[in-house]
N, C-alpha and C positions, 0 to 999 in steps of 0.2 A: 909527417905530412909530405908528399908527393909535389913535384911540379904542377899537375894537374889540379891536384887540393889545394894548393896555396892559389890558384890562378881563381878556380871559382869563388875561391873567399873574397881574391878580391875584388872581382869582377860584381859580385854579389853586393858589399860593401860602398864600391862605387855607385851603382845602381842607388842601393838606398838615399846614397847624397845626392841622387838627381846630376852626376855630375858624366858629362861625356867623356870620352877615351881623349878626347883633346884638354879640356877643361884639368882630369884633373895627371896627364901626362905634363902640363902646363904648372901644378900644383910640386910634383914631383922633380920637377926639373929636367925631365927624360924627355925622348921623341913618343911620338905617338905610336909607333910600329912598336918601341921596344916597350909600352904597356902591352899594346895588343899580343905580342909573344908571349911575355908574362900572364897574362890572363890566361890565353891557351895552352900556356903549359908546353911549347913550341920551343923555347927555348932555354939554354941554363941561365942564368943570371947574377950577375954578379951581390955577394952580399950587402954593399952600398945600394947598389941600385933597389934591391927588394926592401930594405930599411929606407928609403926615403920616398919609396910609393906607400908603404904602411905609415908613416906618421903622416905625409900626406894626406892620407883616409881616414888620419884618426885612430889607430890600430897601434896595437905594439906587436913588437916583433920580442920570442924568449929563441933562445939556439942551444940546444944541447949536442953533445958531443958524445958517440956512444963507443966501444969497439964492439965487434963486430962479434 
């Protein structure tokens, strides 16, 4: 999954909980801009930060490690 793919999942997800970019940036612990980044797939982010917007949403997060 992509930057892009991970952002509309969760942007998708949030939506479904009815919950704002504030509400649930606020749920997460994080700023609001740095969901908003996350969402649009704008920026990298770090693996805490993407693990605690998914269980905030409800979501889990699996990580594989592949070479190349």
């Amino acid at each position: 999954m992509d930057a892009a793919q991970l952002g509309a999942t969760l942007r998708a997800r949030r939506r479904e909980l009815n919950l704002t970019q504030s509400e649930a940036a606020d749920l997460a612990d994080i700023s609001t801009r740095v969901l908003s980044d996350l969402e649009n797939g704008r920026e990298t982010v770090r693996l805490d930060i993407v693990n605690a917007v998914v269980n905030a949403l409800g979501l889990s997060l699996s990580v594989s490690v592949q070479r190349p």
